[in-house]
Backbone bond lengths (Angstrom), bond angles and torsions (degrees), N, CA, C in turn:
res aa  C-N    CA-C-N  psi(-1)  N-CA   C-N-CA  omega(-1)  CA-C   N-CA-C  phi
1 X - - - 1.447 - - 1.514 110.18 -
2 X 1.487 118.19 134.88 1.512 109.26 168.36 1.536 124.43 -84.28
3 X 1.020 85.22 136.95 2.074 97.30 -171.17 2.091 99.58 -66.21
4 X 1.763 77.99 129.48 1.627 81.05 179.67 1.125 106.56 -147.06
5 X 2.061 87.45 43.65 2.016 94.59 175.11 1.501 122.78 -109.83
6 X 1.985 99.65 36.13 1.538 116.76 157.56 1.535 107.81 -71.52
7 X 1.226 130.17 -18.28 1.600 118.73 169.24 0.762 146.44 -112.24
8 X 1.670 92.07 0.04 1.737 115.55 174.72 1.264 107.23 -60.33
9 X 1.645 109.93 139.92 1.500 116.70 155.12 1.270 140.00 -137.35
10 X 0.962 136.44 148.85 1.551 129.59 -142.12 1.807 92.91 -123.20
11 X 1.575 117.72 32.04 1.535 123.63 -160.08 1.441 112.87 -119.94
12 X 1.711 119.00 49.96 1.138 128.76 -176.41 1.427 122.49 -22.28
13 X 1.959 117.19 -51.96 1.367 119.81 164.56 1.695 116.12 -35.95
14 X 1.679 108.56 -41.25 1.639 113.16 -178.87 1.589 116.35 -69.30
15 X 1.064 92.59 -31.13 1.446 94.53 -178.40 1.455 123.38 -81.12
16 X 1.530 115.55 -14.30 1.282 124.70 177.98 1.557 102.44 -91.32
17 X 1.613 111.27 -0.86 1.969 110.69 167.30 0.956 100.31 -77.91
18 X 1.541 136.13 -8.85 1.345 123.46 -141.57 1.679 90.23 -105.43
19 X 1.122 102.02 -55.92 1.818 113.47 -147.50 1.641 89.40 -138.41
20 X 1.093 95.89 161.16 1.781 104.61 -166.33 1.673 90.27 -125.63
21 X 1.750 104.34 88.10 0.911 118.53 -179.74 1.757 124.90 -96.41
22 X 0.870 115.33 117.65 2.132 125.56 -160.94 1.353 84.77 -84.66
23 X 1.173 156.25 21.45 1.502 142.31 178.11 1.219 99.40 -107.92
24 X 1.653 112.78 129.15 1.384 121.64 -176.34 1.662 90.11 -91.45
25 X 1.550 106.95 123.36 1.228 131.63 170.00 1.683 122.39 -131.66
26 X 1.541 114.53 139.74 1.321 119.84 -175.32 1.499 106.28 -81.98
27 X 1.875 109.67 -36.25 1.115 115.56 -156.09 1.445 96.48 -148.12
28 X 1.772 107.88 164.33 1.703 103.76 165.17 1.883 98.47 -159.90
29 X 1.208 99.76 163.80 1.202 94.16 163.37 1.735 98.30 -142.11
30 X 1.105 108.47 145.37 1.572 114.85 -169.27 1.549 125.96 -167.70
31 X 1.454 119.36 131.24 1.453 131.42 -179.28 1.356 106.96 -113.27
32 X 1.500 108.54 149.40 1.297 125.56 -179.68 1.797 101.91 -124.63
33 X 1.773 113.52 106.66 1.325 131.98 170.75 1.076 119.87 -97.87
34 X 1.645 124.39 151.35 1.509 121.60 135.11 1.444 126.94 -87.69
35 X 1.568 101.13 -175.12 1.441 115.24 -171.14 1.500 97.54 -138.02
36 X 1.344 112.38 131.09 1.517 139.20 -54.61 1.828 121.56 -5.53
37 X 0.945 128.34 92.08 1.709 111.65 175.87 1.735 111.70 -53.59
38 X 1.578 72.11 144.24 2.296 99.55 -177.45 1.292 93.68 -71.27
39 X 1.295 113.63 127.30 1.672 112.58 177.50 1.724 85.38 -123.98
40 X 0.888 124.16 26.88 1.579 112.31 -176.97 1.507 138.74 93.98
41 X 1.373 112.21 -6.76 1.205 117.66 173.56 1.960 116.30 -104.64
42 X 1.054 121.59 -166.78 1.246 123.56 -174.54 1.834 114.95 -44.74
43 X 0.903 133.17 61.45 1.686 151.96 163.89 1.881 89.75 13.43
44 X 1.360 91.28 124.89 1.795 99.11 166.35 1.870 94.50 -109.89
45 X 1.456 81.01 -176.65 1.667 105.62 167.28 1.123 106.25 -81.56
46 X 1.687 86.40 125.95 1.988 100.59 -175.09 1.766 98.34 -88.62
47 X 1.373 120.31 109.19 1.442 125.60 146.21 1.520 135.02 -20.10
48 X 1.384 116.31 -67.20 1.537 152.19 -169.00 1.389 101.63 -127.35
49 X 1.508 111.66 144.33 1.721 129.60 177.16 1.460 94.32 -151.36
50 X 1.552 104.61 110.91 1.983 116.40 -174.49 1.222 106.14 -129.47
51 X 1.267 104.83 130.01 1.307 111.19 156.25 1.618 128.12 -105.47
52 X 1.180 84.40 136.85 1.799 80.54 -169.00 2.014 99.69 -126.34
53 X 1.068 112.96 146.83 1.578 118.23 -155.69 1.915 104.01 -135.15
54 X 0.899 123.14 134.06 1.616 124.47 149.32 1.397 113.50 -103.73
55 X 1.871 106.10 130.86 1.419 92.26 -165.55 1.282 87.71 -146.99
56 X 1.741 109.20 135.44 1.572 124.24 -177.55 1.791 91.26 -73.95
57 X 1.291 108.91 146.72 1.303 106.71 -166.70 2.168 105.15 -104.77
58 X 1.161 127.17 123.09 1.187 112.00 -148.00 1.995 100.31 -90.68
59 X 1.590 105.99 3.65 1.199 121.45 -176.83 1.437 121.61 -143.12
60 X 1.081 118.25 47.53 1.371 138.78 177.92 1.810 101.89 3.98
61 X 1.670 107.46 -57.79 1.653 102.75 -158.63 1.889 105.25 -64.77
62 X 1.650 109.85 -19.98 1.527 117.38 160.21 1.466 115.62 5.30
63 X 1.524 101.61 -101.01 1.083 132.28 -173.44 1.905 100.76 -48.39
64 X 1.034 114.49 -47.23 2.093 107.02 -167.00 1.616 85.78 -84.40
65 X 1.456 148.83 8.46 1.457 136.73 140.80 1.636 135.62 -70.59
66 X 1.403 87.93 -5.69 1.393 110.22 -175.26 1.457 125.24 -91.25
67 X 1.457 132.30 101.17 1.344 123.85 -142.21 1.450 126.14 -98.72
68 X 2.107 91.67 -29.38 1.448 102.80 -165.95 1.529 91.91 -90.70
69 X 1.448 87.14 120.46 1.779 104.68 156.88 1.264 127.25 -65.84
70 X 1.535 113.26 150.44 1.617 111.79 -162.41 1.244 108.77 -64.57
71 X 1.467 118.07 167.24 1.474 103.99 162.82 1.022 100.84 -137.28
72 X 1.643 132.81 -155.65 1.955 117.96 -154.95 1.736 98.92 -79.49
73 X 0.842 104.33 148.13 1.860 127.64 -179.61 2.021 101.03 -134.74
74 X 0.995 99.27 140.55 1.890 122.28 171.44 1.238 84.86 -81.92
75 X 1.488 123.42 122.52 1.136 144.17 152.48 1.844 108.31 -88.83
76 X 1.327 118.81 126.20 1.112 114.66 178.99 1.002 124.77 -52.41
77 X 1.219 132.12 -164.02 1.749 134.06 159.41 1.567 109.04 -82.45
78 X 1.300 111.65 -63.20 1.368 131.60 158.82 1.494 150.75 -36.37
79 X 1.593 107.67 -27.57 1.143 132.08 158.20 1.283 121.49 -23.14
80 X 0.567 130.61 -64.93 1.755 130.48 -177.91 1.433 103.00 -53.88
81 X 0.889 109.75 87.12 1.559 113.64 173.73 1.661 139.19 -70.69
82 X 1.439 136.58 107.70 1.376 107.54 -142.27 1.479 110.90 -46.36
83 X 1.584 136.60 -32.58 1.157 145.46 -133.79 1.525 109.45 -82.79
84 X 1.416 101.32 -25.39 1.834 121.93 -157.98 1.298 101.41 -68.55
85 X 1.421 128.75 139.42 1.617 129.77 166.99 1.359 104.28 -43.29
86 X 1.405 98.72 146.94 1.674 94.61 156.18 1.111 145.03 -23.91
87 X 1.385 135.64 -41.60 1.210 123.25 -138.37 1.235 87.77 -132.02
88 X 1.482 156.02 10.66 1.454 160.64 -17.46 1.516 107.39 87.01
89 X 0.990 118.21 -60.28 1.697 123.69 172.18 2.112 98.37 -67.89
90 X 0.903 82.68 -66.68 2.326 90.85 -179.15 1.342 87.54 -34.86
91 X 1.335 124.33 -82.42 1.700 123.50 -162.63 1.291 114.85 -14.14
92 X 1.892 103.97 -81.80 0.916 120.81 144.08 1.511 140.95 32.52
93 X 1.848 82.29 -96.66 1.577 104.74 177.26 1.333 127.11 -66.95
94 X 1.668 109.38 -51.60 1.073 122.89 171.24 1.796 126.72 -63.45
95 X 1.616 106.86 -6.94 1.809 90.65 153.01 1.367 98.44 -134.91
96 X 1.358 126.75 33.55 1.581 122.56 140.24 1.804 123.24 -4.45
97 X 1.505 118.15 99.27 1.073 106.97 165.51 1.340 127.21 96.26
98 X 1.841 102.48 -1.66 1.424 117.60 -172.21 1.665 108.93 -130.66
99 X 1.115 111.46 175.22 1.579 109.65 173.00 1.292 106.20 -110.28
100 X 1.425 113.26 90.52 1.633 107.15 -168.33 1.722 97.32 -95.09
101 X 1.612 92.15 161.09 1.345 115.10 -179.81 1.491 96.53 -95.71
102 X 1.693 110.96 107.11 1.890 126.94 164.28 0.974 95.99 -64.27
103 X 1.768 153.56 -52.67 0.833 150.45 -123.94 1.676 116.62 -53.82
104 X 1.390 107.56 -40.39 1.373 129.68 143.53 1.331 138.76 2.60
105 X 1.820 77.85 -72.60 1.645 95.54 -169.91 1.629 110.40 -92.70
106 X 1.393 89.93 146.87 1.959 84.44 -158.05 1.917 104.10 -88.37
107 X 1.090 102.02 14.58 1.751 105.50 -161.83 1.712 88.77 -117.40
108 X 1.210 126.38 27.15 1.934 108.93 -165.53 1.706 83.39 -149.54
109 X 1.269 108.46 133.13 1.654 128.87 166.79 1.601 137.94 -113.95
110 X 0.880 123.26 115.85 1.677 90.66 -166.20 1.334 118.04 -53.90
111 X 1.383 119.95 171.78 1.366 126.63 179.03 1.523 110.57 -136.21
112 X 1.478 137.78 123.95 1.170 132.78 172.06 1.522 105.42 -133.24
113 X 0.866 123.90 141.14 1.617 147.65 -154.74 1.726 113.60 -162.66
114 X 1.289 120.15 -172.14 1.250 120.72 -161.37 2.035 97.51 -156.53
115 X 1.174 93.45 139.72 1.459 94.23 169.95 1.328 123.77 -64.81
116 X 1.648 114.25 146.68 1.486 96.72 -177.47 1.396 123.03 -94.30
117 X 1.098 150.85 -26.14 1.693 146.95 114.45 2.044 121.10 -4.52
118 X 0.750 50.69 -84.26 1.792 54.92 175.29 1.432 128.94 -89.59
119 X 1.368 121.28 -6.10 1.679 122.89 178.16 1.195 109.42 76.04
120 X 0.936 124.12 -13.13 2.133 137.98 -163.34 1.943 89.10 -57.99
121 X 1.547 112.94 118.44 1.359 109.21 156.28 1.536 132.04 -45.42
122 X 1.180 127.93 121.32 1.412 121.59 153.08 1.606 132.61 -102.18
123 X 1.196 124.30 -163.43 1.699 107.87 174.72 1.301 99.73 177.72
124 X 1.627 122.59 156.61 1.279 113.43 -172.95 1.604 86.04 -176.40
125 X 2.044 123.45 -145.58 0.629 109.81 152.64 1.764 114.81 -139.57
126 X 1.115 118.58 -170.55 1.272 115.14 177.18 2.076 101.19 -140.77
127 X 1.461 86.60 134.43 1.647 93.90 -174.35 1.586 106.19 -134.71
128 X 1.242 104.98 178.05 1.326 107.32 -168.91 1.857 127.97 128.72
129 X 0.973 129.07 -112.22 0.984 134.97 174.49 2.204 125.00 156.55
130 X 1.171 131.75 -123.46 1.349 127.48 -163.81 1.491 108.52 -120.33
131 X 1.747 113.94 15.49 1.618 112.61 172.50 1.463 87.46 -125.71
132 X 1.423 123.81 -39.14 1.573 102.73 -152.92 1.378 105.77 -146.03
133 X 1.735 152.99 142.12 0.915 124.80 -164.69 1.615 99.81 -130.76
134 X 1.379 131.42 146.85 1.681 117.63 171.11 1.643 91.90 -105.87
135 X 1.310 110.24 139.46 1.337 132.77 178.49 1.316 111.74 -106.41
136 X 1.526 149.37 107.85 1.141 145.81 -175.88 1.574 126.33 -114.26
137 X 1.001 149.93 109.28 1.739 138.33 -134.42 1.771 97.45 -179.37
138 X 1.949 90.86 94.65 1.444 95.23 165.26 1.497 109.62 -65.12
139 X 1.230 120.76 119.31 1.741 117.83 156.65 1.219 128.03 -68.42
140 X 1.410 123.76 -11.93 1.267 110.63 168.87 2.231 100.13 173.10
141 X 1.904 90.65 130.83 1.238 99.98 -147.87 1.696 92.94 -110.49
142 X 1.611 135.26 162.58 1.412 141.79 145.45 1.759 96.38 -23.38
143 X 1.025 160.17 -37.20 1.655 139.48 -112.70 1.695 82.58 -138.04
């Protein structure tokens, strides 16, 4: 796997510049990609800009207050991040590249929020449960 933990950050205060996030969290770790990802050669037009987050949850009952179930989200290509827990990485992987319907899965909620610079809505989802949470939030799509 190629290491793409030059952008990882473990800087919760940074991440709350980013996105005006209502999830009481102790901790996070989180990257912000495009779609196509820059691997180093001549830079294309990025499609998709996601952020995807692991976040110690600082209120466990959080997440089981949360009602609206996900509904289909564009999962990047890329998503699966090497860094992500297991079971967080599978999600992930396993709808890589598609707009899958969470609705399904009983552990994933939607999430809608707003950028913090500009106010501009975003939405994605966030899954997980009362130890660990994955946060998922295209910032900005083709449409």
């Amino acid at each position: 796997m190629e290491d793409h933990t030059s952008s990882v950050s473990d800087n919760l205060s940074a991440l709350r510049e980013v996105v005006n996030i209502q999830i009481p969290a102790t901790s996070a770790r989180w990257e912000i990609f495009g779609t196509p990802e820059y691997k180093g050669s001549v830079p294309g037009p990025t499609d998709f800009t996601t952020l995807i987050a692991e976040l110690q949850p600082a209120d466990g009952a959080w997440f089981a207050s949360q009602k609206e179930t996900a509904d289909a989200s564009f999962v990047a290509p890329e998503a699966a991040r090497p860094w992500l827990s297991e079971p967080f990485h599978r999600l992930l992987a396993e709808h890589k590249n598609t707009t899958a319907d969470l609705s399904a899965l009983r552990d994933c909620r939607r999430y809608a929020t707003t950028l913090k610079q500009s106010g501009s809505p975003v939405q994605g989802f966030v899954s997980g449960g009362d130890r660990h949470l994955l946060l998922y939030v295209t910032l900005s799509s083709p449409q």
